[in-house]
Biopython code that builds the backbone (N, CA, C, O; Angstrom):
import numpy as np
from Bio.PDB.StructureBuilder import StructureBuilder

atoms = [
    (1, "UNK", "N", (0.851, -1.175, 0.000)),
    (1, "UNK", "CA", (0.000, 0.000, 0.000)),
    (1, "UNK", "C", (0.891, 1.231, 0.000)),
    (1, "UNK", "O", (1.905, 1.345, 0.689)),
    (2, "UNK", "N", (0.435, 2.101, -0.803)),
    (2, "UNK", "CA", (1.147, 3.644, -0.811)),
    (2, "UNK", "C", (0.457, 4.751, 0.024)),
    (2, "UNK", "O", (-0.760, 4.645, 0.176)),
    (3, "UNK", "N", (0.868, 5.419, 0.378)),
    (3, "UNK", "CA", (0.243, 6.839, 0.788)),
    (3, "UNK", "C", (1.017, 8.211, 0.021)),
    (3, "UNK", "O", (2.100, 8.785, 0.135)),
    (4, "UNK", "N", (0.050, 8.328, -0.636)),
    (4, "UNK", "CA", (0.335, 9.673, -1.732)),
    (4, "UNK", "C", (-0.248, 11.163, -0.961)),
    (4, "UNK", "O", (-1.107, 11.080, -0.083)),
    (5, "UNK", "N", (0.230, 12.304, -1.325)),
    (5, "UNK", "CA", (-0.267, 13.615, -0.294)),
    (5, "UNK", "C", (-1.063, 14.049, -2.102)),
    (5, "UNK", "O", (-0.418, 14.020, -3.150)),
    (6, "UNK", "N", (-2.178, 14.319, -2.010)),
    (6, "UNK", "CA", (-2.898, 14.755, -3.113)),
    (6, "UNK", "C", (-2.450, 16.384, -3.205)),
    (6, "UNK", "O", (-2.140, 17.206, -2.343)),
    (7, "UNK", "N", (-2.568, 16.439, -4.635)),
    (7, "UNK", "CA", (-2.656, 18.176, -4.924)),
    (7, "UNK", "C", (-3.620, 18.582, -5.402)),
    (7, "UNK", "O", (-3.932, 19.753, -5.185)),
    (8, "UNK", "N", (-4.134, 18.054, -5.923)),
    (8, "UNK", "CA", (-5.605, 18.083, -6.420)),
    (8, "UNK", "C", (-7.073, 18.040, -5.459)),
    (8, "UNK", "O", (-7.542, 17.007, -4.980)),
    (9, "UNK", "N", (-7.753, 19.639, -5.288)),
    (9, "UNK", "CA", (-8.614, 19.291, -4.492)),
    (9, "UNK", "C", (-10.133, 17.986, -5.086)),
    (9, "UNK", "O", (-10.702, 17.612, -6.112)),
    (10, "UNK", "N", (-10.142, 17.813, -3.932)),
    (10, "UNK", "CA", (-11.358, 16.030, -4.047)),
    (10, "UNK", "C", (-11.880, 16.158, -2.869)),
    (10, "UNK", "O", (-11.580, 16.997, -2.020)),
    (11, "UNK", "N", (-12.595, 15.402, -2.811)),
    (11, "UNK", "CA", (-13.767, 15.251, -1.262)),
    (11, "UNK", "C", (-13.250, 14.171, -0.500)),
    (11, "UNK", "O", (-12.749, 13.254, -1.151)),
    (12, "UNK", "N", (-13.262, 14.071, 0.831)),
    (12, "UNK", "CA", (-12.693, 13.398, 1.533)),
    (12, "UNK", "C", (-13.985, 12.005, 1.815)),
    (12, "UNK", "O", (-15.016, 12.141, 2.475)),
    (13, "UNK", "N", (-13.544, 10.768, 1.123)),
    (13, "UNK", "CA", (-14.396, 9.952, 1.224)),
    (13, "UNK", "C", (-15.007, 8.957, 2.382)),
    (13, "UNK", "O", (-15.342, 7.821, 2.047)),
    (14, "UNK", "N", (-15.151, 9.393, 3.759)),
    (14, "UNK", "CA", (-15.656, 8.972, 5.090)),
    (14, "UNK", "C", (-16.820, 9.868, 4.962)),
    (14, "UNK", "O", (-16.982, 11.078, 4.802)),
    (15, "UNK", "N", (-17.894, 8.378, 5.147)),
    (15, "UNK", "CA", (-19.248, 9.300, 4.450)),
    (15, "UNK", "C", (-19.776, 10.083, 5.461)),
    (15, "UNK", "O", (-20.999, 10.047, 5.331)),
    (16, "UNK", "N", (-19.402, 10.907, 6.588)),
    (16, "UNK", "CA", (-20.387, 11.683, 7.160)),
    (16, "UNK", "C", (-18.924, 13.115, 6.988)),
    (16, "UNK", "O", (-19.283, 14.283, 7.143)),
    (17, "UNK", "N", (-17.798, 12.891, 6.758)),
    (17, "UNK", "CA", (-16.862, 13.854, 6.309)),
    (17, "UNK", "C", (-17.174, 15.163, 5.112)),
    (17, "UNK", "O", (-17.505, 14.806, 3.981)),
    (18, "UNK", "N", (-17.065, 16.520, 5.390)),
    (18, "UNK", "CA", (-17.445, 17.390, 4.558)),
    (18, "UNK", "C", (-15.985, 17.556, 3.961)),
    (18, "UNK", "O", (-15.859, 18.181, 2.908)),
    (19, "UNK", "N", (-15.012, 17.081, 4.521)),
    (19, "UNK", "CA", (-13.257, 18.138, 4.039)),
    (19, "UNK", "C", (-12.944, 17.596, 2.884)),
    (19, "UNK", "O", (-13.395, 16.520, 2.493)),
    (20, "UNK", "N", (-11.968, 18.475, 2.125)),
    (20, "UNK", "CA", (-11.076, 18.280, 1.413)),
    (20, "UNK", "C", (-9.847, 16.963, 1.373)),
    (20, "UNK", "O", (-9.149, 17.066, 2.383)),
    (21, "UNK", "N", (-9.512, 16.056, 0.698)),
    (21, "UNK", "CA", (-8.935, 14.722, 1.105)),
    (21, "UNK", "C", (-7.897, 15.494, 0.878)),
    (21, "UNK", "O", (-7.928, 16.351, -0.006)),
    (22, "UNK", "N", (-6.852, 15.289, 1.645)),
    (22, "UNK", "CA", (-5.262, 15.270, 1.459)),
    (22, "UNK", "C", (-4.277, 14.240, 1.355)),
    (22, "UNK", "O", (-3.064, 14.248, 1.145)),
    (23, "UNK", "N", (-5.237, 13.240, 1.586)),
    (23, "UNK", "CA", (-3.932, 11.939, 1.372)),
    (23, "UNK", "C", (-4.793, 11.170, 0.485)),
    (23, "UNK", "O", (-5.995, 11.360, 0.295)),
    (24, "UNK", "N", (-3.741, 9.916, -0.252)),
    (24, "UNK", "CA", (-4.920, 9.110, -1.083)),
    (24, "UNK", "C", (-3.834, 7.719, -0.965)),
    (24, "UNK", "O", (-2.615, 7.685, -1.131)),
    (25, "UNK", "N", (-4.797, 6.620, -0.615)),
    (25, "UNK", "CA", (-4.275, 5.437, -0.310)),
    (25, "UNK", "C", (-4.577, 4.877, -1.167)),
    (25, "UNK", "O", (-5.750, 4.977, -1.526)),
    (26, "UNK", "N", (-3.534, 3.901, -2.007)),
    (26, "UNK", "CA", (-3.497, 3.193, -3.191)),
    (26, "UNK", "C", (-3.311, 1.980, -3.123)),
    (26, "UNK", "O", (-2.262, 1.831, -2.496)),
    (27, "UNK", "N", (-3.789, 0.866, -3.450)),
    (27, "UNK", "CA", (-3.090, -0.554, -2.817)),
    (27, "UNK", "C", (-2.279, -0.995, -3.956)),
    (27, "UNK", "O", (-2.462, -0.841, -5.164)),
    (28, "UNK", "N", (-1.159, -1.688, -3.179)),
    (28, "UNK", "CA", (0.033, -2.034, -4.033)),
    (28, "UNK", "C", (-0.348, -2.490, -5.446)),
    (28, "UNK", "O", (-1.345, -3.209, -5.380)),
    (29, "UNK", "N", (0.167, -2.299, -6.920)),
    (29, "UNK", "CA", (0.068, -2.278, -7.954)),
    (29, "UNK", "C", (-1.254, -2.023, -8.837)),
    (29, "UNK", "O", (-1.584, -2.369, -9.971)),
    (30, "UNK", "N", (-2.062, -1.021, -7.493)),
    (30, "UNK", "CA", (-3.201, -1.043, -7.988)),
    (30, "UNK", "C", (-3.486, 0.180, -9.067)),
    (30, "UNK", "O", (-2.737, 0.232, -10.042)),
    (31, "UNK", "N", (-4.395, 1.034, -8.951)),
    (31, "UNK", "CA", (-4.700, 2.344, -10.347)),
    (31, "UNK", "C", (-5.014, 3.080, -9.092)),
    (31, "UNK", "O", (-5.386, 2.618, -8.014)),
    (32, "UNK", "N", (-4.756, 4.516, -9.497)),
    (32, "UNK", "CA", (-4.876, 5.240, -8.388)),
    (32, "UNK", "C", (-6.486, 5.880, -8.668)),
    (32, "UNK", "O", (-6.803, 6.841, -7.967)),
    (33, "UNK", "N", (-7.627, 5.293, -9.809)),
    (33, "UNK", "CA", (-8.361, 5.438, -10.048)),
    (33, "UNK", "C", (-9.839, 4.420, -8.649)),
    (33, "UNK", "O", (-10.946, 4.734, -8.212)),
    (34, "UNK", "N", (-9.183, 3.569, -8.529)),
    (34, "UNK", "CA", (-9.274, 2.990, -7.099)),
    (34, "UNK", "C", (-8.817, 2.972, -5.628)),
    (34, "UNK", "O", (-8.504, 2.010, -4.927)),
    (35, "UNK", "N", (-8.856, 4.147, -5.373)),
    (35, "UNK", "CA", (-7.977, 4.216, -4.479)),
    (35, "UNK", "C", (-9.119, 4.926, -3.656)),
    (35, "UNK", "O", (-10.297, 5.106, -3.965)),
    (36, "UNK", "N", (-8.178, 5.405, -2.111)),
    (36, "UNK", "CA", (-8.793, 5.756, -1.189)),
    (36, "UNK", "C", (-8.543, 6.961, -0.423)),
    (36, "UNK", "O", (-7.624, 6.861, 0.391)),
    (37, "UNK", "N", (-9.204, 8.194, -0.495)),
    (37, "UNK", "CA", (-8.828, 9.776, -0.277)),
    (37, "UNK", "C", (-9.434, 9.926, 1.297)),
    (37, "UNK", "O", (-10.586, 9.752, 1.692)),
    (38, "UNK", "N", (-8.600, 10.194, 1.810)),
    (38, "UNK", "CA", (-9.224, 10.931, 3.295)),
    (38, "UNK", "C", (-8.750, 12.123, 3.596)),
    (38, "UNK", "O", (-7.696, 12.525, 3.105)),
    (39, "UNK", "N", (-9.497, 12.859, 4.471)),
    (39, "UNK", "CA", (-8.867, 14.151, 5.059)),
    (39, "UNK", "C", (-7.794, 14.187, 6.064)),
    (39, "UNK", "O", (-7.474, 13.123, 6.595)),
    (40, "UNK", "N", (-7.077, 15.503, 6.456)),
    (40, "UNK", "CA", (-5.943, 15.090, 7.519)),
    (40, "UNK", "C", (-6.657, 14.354, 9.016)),
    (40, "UNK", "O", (-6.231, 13.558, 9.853)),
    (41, "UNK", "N", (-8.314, 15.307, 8.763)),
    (41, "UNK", "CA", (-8.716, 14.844, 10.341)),
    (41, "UNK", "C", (-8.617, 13.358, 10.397)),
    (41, "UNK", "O", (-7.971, 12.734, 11.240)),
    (42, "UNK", "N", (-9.503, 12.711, 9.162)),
    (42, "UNK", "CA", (-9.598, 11.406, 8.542)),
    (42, "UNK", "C", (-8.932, 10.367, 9.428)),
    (42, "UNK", "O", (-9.229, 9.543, 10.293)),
    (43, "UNK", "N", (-7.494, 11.001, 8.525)),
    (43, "UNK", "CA", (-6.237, 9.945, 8.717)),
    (43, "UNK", "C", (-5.794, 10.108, 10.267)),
    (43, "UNK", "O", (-5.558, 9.018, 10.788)),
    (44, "UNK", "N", (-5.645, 11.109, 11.031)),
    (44, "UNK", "CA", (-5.410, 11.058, 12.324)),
    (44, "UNK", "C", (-6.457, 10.266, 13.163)),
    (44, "UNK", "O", (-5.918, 9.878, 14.199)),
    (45, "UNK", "N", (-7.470, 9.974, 13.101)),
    (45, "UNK", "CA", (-8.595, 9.287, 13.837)),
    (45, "UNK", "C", (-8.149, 7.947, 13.448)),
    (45, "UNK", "O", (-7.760, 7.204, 14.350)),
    (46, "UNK", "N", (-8.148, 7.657, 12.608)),
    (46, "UNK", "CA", (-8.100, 6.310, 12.131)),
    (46, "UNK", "C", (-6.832, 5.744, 12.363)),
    (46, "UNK", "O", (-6.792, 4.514, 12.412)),
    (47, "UNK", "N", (-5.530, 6.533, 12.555)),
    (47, "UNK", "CA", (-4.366, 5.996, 13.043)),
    (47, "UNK", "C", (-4.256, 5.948, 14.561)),
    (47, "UNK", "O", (-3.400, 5.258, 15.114)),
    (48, "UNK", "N", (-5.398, 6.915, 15.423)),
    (48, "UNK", "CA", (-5.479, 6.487, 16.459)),
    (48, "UNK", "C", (-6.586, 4.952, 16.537)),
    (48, "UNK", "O", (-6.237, 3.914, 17.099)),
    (49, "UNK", "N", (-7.517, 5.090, 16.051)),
    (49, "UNK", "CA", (-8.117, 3.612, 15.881)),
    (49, "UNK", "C", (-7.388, 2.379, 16.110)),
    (49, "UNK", "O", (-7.516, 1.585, 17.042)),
    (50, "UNK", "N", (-6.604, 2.342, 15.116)),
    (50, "UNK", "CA", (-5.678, 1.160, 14.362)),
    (50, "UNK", "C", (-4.593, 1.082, 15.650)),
    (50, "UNK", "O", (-4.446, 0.002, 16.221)),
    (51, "UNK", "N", (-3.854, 2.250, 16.077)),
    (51, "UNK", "CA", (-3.141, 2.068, 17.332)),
    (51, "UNK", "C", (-3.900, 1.449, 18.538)),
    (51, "UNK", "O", (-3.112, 0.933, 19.330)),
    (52, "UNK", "N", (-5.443, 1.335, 18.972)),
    (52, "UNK", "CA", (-6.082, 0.512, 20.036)),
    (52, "UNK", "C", (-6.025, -1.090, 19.572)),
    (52, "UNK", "O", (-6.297, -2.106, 20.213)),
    (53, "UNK", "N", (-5.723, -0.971, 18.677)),
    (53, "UNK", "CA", (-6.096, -2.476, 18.007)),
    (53, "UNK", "C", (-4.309, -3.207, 18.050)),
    (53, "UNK", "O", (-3.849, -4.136, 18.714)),
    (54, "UNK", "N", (-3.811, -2.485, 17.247)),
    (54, "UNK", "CA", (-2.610, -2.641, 17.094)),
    (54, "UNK", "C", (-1.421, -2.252, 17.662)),
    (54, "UNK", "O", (-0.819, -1.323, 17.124)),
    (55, "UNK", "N", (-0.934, -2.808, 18.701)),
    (55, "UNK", "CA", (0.121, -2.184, 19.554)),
    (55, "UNK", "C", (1.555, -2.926, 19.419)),
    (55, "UNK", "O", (1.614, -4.105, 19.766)),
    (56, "UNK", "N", (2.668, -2.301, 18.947)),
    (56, "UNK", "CA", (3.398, -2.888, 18.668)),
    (56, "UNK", "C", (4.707, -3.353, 20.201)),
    (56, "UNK", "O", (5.043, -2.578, 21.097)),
    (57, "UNK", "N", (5.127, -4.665, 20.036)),
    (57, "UNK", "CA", (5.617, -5.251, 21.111)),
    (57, "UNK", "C", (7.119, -4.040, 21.916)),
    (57, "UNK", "O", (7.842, -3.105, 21.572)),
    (58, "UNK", "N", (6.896, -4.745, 22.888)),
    (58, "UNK", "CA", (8.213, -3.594, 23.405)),
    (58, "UNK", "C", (9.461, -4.598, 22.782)),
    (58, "UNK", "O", (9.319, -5.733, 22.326)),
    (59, "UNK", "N", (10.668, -3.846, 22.906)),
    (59, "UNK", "CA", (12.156, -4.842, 22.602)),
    (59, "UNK", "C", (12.305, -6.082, 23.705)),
    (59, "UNK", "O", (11.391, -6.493, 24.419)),
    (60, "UNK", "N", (13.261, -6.429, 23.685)),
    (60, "UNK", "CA", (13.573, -7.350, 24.663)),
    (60, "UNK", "C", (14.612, -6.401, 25.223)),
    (60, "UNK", "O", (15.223, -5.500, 24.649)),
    (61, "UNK", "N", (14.673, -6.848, 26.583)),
    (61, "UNK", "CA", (15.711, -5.866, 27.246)),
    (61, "UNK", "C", (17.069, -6.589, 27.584)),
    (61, "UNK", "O", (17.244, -7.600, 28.265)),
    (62, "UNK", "N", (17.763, -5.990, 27.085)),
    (62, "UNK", "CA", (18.889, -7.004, 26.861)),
    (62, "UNK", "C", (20.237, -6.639, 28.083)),
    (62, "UNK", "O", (21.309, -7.234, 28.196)),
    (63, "UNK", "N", (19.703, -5.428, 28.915)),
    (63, "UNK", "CA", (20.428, -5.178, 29.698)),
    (63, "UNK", "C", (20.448, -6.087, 30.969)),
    (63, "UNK", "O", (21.407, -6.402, 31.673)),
    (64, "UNK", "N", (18.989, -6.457, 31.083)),
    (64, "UNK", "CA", (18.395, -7.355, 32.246)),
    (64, "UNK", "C", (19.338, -8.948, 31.958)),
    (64, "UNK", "O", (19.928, -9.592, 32.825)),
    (65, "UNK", "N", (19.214, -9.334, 30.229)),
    (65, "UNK", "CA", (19.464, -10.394, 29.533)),
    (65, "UNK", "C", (21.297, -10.726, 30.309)),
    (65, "UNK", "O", (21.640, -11.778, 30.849)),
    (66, "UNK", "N", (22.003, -9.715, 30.154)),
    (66, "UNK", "CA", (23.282, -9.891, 30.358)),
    (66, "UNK", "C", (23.892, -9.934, 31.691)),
    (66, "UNK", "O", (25.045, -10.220, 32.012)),
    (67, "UNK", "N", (22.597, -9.493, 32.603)),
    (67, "UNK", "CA", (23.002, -9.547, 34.231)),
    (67, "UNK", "C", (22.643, -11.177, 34.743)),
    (67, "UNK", "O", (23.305, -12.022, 35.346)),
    (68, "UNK", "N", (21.359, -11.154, 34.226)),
    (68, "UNK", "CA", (21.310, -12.616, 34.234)),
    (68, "UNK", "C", (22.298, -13.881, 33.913)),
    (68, "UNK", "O", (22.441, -14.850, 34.659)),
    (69, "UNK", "N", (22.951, -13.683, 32.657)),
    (69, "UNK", "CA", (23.709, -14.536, 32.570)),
    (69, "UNK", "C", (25.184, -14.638, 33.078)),
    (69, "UNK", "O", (25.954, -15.570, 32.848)),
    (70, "UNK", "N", (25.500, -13.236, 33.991)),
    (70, "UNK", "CA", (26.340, -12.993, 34.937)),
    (70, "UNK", "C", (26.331, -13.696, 36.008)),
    (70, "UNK", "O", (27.395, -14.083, 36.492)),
    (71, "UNK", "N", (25.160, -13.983, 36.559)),
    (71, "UNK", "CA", (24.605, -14.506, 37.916)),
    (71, "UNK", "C", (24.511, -16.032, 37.691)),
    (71, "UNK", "O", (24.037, -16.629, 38.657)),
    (72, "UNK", "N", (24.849, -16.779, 36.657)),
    (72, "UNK", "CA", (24.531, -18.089, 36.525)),
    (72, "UNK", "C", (25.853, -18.759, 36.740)),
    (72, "UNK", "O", (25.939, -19.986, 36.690)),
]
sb = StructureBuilder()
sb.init_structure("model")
sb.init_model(0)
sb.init_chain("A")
sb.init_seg("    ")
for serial, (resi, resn, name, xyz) in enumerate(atoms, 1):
    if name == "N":
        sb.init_residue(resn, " ", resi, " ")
    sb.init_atom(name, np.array(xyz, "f"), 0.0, 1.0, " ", f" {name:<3s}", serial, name[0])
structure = sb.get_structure()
């Protein structure tokens, strides 16, 4: 998937949305004639959305990792 910043004003397609789309999401090798325009508010809501759903793992802590194997 791409994320393109539009220059061209268009309507932001979230159907209760009145704004102007500024971004337009394209899926990989697709036509940008299919694609998907949202506004900035749009895209900020929805990346908070996707962040409740999707939380990415912490590292492993590797400082803890090396005391441990000190102590053995």
């Amino acid at each position: 998937m791409q994320v393109k910043k539009l220059g061209v004003k268009t309507k932001c397609e979230m159907p209760t949305c009145k704004n102007n789309a500024s971004y337009q999401f394209v899926a990989q090798g697709g036509d940008s004639r299919n694609s998907l325009n949202l506004c900035e508010d749009c895209v900020k809501e929805l990346y908070k959305q996707i962040g409740k759903l999707i939380t990415p793992k912490s590292p492993k802590n590797v400082l803890n990792k090396k005391s441990e194997e000190r102590c053995v």
